[in-house]
N, C-alpha and C positions, 0 to 999 in steps of 0.2 A: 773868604768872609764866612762870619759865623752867624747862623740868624737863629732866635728863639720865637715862635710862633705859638701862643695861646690866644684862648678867646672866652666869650662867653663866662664873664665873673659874675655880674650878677649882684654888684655891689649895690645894700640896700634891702637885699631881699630878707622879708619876714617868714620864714616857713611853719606855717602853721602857726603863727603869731609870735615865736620864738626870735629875736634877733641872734644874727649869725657873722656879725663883727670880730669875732675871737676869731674863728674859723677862716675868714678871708684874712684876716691877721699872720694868722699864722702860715696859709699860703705864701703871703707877701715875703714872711722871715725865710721862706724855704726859698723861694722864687729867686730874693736877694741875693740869699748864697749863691746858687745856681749860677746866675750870671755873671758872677766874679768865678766861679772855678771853672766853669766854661767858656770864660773870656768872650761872651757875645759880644758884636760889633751892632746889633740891629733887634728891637725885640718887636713882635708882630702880636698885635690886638686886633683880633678878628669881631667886634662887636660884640655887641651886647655887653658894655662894660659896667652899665647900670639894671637893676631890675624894672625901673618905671621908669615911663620918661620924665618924671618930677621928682628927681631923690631927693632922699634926705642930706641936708647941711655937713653930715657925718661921713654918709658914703661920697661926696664928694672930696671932704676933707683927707677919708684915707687914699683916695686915688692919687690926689697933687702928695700927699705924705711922699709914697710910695714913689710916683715920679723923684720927689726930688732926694729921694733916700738913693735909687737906683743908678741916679746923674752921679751923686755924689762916690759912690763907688766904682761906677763903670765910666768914668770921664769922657770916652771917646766912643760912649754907646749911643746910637741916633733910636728913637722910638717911633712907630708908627702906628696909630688908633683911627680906626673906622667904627661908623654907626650902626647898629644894627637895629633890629624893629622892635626893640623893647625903647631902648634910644630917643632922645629928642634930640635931632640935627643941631636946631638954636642952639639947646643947652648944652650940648658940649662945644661947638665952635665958638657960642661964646670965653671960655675957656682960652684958646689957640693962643692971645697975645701972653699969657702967663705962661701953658706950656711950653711955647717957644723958647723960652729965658730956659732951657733945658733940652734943648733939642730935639723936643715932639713934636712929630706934625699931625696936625689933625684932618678928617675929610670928615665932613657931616652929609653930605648933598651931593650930586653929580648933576650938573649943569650942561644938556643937551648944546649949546650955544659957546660953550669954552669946555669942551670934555677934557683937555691939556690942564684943567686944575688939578684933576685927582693923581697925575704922573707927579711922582717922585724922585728924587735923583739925590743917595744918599751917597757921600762921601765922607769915609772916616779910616783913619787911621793909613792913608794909603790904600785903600780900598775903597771898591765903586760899586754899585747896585739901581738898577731903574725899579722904580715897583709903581703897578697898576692897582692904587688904592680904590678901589670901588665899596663903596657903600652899600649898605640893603636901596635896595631900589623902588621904592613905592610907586603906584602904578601914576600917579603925577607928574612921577621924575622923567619916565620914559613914554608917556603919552602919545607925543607928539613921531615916535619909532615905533606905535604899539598896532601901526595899520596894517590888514589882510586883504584880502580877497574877499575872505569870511566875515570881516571886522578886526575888532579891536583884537591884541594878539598879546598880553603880559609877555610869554615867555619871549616871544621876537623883538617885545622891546628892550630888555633886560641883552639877547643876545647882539641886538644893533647897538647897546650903548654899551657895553666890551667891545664891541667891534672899532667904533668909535676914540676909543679912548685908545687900545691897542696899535690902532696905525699912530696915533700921537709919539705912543712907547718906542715904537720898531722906529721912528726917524731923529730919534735924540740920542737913539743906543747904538751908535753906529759904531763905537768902542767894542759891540759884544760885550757888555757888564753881565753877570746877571739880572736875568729878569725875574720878576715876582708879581703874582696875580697875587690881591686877593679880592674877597667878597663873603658877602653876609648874606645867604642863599639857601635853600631846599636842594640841594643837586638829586638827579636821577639815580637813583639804585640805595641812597643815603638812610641807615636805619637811624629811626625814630623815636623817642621813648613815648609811653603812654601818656604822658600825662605834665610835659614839660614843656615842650615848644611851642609856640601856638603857630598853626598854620600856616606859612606863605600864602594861602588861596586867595587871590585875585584873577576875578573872571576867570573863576574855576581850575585856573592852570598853578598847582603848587610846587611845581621840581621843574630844574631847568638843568637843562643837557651839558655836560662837562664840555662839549666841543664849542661853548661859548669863549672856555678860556685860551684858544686860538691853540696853535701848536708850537710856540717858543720858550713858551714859561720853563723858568727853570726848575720852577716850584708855583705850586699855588695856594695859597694859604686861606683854607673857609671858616665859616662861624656859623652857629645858629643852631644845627645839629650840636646834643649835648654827648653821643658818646665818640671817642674818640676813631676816627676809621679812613681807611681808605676811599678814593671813589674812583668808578670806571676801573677798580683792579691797576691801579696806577700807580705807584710807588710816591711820585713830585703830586699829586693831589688831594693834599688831605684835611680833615677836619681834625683838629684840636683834642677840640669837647673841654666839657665844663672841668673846673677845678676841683670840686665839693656835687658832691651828687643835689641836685635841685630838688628830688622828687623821689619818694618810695619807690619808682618802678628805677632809680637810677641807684638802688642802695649794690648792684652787682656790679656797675661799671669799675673799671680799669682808669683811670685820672691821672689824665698825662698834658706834657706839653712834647711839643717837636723842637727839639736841637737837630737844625740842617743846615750843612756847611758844603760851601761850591769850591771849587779848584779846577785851574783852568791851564792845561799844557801849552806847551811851544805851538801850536795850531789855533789855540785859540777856541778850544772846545772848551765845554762847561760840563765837569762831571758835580752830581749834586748826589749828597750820603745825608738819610735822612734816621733821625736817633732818638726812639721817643727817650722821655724821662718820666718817671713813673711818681706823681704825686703821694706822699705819705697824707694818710686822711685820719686829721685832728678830731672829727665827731663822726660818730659811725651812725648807722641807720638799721633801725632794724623793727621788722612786726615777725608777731605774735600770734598763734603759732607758724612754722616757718613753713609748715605744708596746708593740708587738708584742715577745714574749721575742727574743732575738738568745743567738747562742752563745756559748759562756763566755768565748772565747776575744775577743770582741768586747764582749765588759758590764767584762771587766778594760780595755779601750783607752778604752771611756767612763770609767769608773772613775778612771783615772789622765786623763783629759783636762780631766776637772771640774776649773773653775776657781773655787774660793773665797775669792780674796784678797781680795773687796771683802765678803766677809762679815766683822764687828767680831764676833758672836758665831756659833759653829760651826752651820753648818746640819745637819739631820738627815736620813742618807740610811739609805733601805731599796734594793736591789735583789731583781730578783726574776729568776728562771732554771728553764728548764724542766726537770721532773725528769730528762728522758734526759742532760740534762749534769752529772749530781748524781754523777760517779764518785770516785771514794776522793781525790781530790786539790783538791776544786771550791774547798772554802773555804779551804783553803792559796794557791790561784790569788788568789783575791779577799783575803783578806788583803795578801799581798804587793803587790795592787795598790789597797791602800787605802794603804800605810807612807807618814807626810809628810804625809796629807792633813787640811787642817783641816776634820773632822766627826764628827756625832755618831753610829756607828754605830749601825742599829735591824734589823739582823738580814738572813735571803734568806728571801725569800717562794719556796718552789717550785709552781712549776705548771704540773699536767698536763693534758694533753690527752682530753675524751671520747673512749671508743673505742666503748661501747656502745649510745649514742644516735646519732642524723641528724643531730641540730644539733652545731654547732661551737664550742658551750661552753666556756670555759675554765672549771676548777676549782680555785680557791687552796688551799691548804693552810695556813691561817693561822687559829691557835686564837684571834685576837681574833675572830671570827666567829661563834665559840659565842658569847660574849657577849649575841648579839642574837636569839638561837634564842627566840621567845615560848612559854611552859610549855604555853600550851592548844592551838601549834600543833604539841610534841612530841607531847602526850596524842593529840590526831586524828593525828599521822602513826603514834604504837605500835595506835590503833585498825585505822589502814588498812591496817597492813605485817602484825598479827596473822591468821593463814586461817580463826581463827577466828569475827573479831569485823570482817572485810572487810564494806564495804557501810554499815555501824553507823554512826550519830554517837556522839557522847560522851553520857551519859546529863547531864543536867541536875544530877542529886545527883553526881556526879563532878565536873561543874565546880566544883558548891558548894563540896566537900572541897580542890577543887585551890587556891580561893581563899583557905582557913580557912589553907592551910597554909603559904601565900604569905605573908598578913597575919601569920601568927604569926613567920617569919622575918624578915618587915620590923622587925616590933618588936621582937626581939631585935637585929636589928643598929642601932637607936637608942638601946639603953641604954649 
């Protein structure tokens, strides 16, 4: 069997207010070929297929396009889509009775009470596969698995409800099919971009241990993380990563999907060969200048020197400039020396210089950065920076409340 595992599209997404429909577009056209010259039998979405969990009428519409562009060509290809925490559960399994007419199954939710919904059991083409569809987990889902010693435990319940679901997998696979994990998760050792993913942190715990996905998988297929990588040093566990770089700090990744094919000898063993494929990228990304800030007066002579005639669609450029050159005329300079140019502008990042520290720090000034601030690590900094409460940790019933109030925001932004 041949599986294709991506994740993290992101269908929807505005960057920088720019719409990026061409760009997933033209994924799609690549993606299509791929799947016919590769002859998948199985393609794996690892979440996050939307950017908000309220998309747009459009980003929905290219998703079923796509589905049903992909059925149509790949006849005996089965699809598998999980939710991840950009995601609204609802709205995509409302979805499930259409995509079905196409052979996708959907998982929105993991249900402590029937873990046996999220096991899969594809059969196609003479060929068999079990896969452990687990969803992003929010701390609701697993609540009721999330008790300690200590308290409430995120990561223990995340690992009780793989546990859960896994003995389901190991007693319906009694064939020895392949198995397949996957999950929409923070794994431990998993790098990060700056300024893309928003944190997993509940009740302070945001990475969870690869030995959740038990020891049988033949593969494990993640999401959430945008660049493409290994985890645990493990060859069968990997992240995807995004299609289209999400975010300036991702204008260097590598954009791949995973082509991984199982075979299985006279014994009854599963050898699994895992084969990225390396994404062509339709709009590039790029600031200004590429090192050290330069003076204004020289980021306008870069500016107008960029050459973009061999881009077919507009690349996105950010410049950045240090504040001491921020005087009443900077962005009239930089305008003037963007007129003519084919791109997509995304703003000036300014940045200043420590003055009050030793080290030589640069400081951005770029509100996508809150973004990534984790709640439990504002709570210890108002702890630390208070003269009152200096020295203190956070009290443990404080996290609790911090996590009640997280979870309760989360599920409101699903309805």
């Amino acid at each position: 069997m041949k599986v294709l595992h991506t994740s993290d599209w992101h269908l929807g997404q505005q960057f920088y207010e720019h719409d990026r429909r061409v760009e997933h577009q033209a994924f799609f056209t690549w993606l299509l070929a791929t799947l016919v010259e590769q002859q998948i039998d199985l393609l794996l979405i690892a979440g996050d297929i939307y950017h908000t969990a309220t998309p747009s009428a459009s980003a929905e519409n290219q998703l079923y396009q796509f589905i049903k562009d992909a059925k149509k060509h790949c006849p005996h290809m089965h699809v598998v889509i999980i939710a991840g925490n950009h995601d609204s559960a609802n709205r995509i399994l409302a979805a499930q009775p259409l995509l079905a007419q196409f052979d996708t199954h959907v998982v929105g939710r993991f249900d402590v009470s029937a873990p046996g919904d999220i096991i899969i059991e594809i059969n196609t083409n003479n060929k068999r596969a079990v896969i452990a569809a687990m969803p992003f987990l929010r701390s609701s889902d697993a609540s009721s698995l999330s008790q300690t010693k200590n308290g409430p435990s995120y990561a223990q319940g995340v690992a009780n409800a793989y546990e859960l679901a896994l003995d389901h997998a190991y007693k319906i696979n009694k064939q020895k099919s392949p198995l397949i994990v996957m999950g929409h998760l923070h794994a431990k050792g998993g790098d990060i971009s700056s300024d893309s993913e928003r944190n997993l942190v509940i009740g302070g715990e945001e990475s969870i241990s690869a030995n959740v996905f038990g020891n049988k998988a033949n593969y494990v297929a993640l999401g959430h993380l945008h660049k493409a990588q290994q985890v645990a040093k493990n060859e069968t566990i990997r992240y995807s990563g995004t299609p289209i770089p999400m975010s300036f700090s991702e204008r260097n990744y590598t954009h791949q999907v995973n082509v991984v094919e199982f075979k299985s000898d006279k014994k009854q063993s599963i050898s699994t060969t895992v084969n990225p494929l390396y994404i062509p990228r339709s709009a590039d990304v790029i600031i200004l200048p590429k090192g050290e800030c330069v003076p204004l007066n020289d980021l306008c002579e870069q500016i107008k020197a960029l050459d973009t005639s061999q881009h077919t669609i507009a690349p996105y450029l950010r410049v950045k400039l240090k504040s001491s050159d921020t005087d009443t005329t900077f962005r009239e300079q930089i305008e003037q020396a963007l007129e003519g140019k084919h791109v997509k502008f995304c703003g000036i990042e300014r940045v200043r210089e420590q003055t009050t520290h030793t080290d030589n720090d640069t400081v951005f000034e770029d509100l996508s950065e809150v973004e990534m601030l984790n709640p439990l690590n504002l709570l210890e900094q108002a702890f630390a920076n208070d003269k009152d409460m200096a020295g203190q940790s956070v009290p443990d019933e404080l996290k609790v409340l911090l996590n009640d109030v997280i979870s309760e925001l989360t599920e409101q932004e699903q309805l």
